[in-house]
N, C-alpha and C positions, 0 to 999 in steps of 0.2 A: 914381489919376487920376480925373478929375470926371466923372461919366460924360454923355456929349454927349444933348444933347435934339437932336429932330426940328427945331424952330424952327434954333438952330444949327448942324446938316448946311445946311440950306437956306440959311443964310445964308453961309455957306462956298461953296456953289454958283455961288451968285449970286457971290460977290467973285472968283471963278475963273472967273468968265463961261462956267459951264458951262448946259446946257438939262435939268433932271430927266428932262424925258419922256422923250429918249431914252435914260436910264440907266434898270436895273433899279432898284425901290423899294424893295428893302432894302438896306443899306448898313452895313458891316461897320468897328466904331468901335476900331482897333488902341492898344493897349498896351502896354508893356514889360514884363513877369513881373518877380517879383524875382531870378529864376533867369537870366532872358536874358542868355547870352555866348558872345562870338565863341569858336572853338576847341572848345565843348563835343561837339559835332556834326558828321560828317563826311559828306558826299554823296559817293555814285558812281552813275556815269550808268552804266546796264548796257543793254544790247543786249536784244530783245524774249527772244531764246534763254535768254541767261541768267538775264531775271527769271524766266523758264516755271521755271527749273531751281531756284531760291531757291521758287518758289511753289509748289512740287511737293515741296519738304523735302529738298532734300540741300543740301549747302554747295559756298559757295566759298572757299577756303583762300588766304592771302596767302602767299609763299616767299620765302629769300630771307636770307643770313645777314646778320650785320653791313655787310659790304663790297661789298655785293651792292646790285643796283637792283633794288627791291621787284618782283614779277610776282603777279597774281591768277590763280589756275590753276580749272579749271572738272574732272569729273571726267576731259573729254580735248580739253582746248583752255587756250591759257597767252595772258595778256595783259599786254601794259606799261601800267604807273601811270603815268599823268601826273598832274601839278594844274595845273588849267585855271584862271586868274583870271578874274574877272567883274565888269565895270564894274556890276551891278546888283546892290545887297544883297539875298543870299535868305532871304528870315525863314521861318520853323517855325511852323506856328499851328493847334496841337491843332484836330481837329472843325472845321475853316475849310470853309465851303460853298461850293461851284464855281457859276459862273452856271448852267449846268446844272442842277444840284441845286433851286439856289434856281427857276427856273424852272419845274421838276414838281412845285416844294411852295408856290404860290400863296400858303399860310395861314401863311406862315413872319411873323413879329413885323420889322418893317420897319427898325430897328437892332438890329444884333447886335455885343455886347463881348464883342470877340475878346482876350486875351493873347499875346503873341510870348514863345515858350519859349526861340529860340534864333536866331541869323543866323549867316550866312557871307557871306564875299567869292568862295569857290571850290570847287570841284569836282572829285573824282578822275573822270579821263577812261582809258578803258579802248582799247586798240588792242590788235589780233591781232596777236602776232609769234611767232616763231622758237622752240617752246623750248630752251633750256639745257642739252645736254648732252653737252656738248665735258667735262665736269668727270666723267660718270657713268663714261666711261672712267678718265680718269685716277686715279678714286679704286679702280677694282678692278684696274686695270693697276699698282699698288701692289704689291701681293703675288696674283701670279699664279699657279693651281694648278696644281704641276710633278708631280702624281700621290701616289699614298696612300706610297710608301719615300722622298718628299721630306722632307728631315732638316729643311729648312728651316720647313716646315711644320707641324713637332711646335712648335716655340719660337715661343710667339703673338708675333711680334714687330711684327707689324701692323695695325691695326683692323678688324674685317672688319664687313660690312655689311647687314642685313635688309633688308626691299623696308621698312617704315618708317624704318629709318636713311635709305633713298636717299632716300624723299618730304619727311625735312626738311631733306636739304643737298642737293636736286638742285633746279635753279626749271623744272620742269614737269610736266602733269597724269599724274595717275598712267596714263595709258592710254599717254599717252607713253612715259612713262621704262617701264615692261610692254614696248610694242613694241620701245624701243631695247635692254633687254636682251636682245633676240630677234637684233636685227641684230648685235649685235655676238658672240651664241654665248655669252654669257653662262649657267653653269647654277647650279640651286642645291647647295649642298654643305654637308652636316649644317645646313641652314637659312638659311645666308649665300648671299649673290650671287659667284659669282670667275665671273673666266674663267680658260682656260685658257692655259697658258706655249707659246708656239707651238713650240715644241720637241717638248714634250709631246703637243700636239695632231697634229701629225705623227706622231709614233712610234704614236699611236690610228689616224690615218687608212691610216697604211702598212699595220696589223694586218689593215685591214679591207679594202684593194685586194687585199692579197696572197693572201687566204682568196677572195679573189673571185674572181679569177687561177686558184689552185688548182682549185676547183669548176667551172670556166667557167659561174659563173653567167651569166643577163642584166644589165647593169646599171641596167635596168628594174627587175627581178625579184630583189632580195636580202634572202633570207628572214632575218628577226631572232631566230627561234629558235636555228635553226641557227649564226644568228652568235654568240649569246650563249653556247653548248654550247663552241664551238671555243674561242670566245678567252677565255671567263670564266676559266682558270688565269692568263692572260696580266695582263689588266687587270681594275678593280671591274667588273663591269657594267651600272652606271651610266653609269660613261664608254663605254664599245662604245656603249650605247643612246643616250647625247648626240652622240656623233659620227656617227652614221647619223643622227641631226636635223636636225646643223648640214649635214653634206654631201648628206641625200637629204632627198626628202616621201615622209612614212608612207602606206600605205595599206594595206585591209585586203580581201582578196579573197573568193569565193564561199564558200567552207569554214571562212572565220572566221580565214583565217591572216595576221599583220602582214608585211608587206613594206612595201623602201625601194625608189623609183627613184633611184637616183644622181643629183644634178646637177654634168652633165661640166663644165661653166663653171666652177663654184665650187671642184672637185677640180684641174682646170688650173691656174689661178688661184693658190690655196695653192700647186703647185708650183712657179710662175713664182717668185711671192713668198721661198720656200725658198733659190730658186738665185740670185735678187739680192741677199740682203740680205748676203750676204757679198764683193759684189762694190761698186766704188765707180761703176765704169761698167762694161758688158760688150758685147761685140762684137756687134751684133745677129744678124750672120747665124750664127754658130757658138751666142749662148743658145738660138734657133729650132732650132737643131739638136737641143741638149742638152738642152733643154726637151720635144722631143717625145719626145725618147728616154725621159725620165723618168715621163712619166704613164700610166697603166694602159693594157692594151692594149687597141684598139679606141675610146679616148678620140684625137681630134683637136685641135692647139693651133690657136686664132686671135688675133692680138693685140689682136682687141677686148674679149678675156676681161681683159683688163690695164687696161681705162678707171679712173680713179683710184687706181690704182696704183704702174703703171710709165709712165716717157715714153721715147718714143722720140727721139734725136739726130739729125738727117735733115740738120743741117747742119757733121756732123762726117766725114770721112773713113777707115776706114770707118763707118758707120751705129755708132750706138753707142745702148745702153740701159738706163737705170741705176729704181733703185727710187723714187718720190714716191708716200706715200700722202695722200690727200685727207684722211684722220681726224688726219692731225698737222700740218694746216693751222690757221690761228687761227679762231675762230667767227666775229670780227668781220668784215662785209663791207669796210671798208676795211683794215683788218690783212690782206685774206688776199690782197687785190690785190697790195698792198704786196710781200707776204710773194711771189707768183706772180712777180711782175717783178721782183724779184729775185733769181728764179732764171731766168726768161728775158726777153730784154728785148721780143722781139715774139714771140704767139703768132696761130696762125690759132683760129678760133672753136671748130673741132673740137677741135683739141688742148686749149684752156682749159675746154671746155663741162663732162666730166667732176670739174672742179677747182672749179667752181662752183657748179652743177645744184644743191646742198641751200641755196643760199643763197637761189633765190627763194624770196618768200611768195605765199601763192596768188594763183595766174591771173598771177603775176608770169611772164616769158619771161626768159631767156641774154640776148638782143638786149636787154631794157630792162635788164638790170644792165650789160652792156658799154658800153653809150651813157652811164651816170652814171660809171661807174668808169672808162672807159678812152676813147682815142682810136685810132680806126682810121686806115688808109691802107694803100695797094698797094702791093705788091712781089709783082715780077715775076708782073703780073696775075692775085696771091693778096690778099684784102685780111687783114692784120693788124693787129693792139691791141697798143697799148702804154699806160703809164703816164700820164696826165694829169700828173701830179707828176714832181718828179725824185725819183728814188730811191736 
């Protein structure tokens, strides 16, 4: 291209009925490279946070297989891609100098021939959302560990998974998918990630209520040596030590000794879970019975130990209460509405709060997903939700 003289900016000015004085007096004379094209280049708008985290040297990782909607993961925050269109073409222009710039450098040469290396029309746009780990179970809930004399478990007949295998088929930040193999009791075994086969995981936690029982220890106070001494014939003692983790918090006392306090909730809970899953619905007031009877003594059952869980039938005669767990719910917020009212057609807020509670995103409330997903109204001056849709 020819390159513009001073006389023809100015004349250009004038025919655009513009005033120079009030522009700055250098003026930046664009080009097209020979290199300039759409597609070469791609923009993401990131959040002050995450450029600190690119600017400070660690990455950000895109996830996401084939059939997946792409997510940009941070090392502990996930976001959704979008492409944002933009009625303005954004051109790339190596060294281009900001009004700014040009302003502190007075002595700057009054045109400047700039080259356009590249444009776009659009922009990936970054939102917080949800990560993705409705799948992190299902892929260890695959071949679940039923103990080291599981025959099943000699014949690799399933893929097992390293904390890299999970980071490139799982779409979220590795702090994430870390914590969720925490929640779900996930441990590692000769290197792989499993959990355990609840069968299994019971015949572990029976080992250790019982030994508890015997000793009348506190359920405060359950020393891990001692439990490793008794039951290491019994089981690896790896597994004794994973399941005083998953069922108690460690703690280590004045003379350097490990102890677990039990948590009763969680030990209740598994047992509640034991005694439904073989039932399709159960009598409420007789599993309250058989449920207390069953948990270690001096543990208490309450049925708020059961929130995502189990629901209770209040409008069945007598009371009736059958198993729903919240993890075998859909991840999708409309799927999982869906999926709720159609197993009840009105719930009160209490009863559904549990079955929802992981679907806000931050500072999101119950109330503000009930008000998009559902419609309320009274009965017998209870208010309940039902279904916006037919279902």
């Amino acid at each position: 291209a020819a390159m513009r003289s001073r006389a023809e900016v100015d004349a250009t000015l004038q025919t655009a009925k513009l005033n120079a004085a009030e522009l700055l007096p250098a003026v930046h004379c664009l080009s097209f490279g020979p290199q300039a094209g759409a597609g070469e280049c791609c923009l993401l708008q990131l959040e002050p946070g995450l450029c600190a985290e690119l600017e400070a040297g660690r990455s950000l990782v895109i996830r996401g297989e084939k059939d997946e909607q792409a997510v940009l993961c941070s090392k502990d925050k996930t976001y959704d891609m979008k492409i944002a269109d933009t009625s303005n073409m954004l051109l790339f222009i190596p060294g281009c100098k900001t009004p700014e710039q040009l302003n502190a450098d007075q002595a700057s040469c009054n045109i400047i021939h700039s080259q356009i290396a590249g444009f776009s029309n659009n922009y990936w746009e970054l939102r917080r959302c949800r990560p993705k780990l409705k799948k992190l179970r299902k892929l260890l809930m695959e071949d679940p560990y039923e103990g080291p004399d599981s025959r099943k478990d000699q014949s690799l007949t399933f893929p097992k998974y390293t904390t890299e295998d999970l980071l490139s088929l799982i779409q979220a930040s590795e702090e994430e998918i870390l914590h969720q193999l925490q929640v779900i009791d996930a441990c590692k075994i000769e290197g792989y990630w499993r959990t355990l086969e609840f069968d299994y995981e019971m015949k572990l936690l029976n080992h250790v209520t019982q030994l508890i029982d015997s000793e009348s220890w506190s359920l405060s106070k359950v020393p891990l040596r001692t439990c490793l001494e008794e039951l290491g014939s019994l089981e690896p003692i790896e597994m004794i030590e994973h399941i005083l983790l998953s069922y108690g918090r460690k703690y280590i006392d004045d003379a350097g000794e490990v102890y677990f306090e039990m948590h009763e909730d969680k030990i209740c809970r598994a047992i509640a879970r034991m005694l439904l899953q073989n039932a399709v619905k159960f009598n409420l007031s007789e599993f309250q019975e058989v449920w207390q009877q069953s948990v270690p003594e001096g543990m208490t059952t309450r049925l708020d130990q059961l929130q995502g869980l189990a629901l209770v039938d209040k409008s069945s005669r007598p009371q009736t209460i059958f198993l729903l767990k919240v993890e075998d719910l859909p991840e999708d917020n409309q799927e999982r509405f869906n999926s709720l009212f159609s197993i009840r057609e009105k719930w009160t807020e209490v009863d559904i709060t549990p079955y929802i509670q992981d679907l806000c995103a931050e500072k999101q409330t119950v109330g503000a997903l009930l008000t998009k997903y559902a419609r309320s109204s009274m009965q017998n001056g209870v208010k309940v939700y039902n279904s916006r849709r037919p279902i």
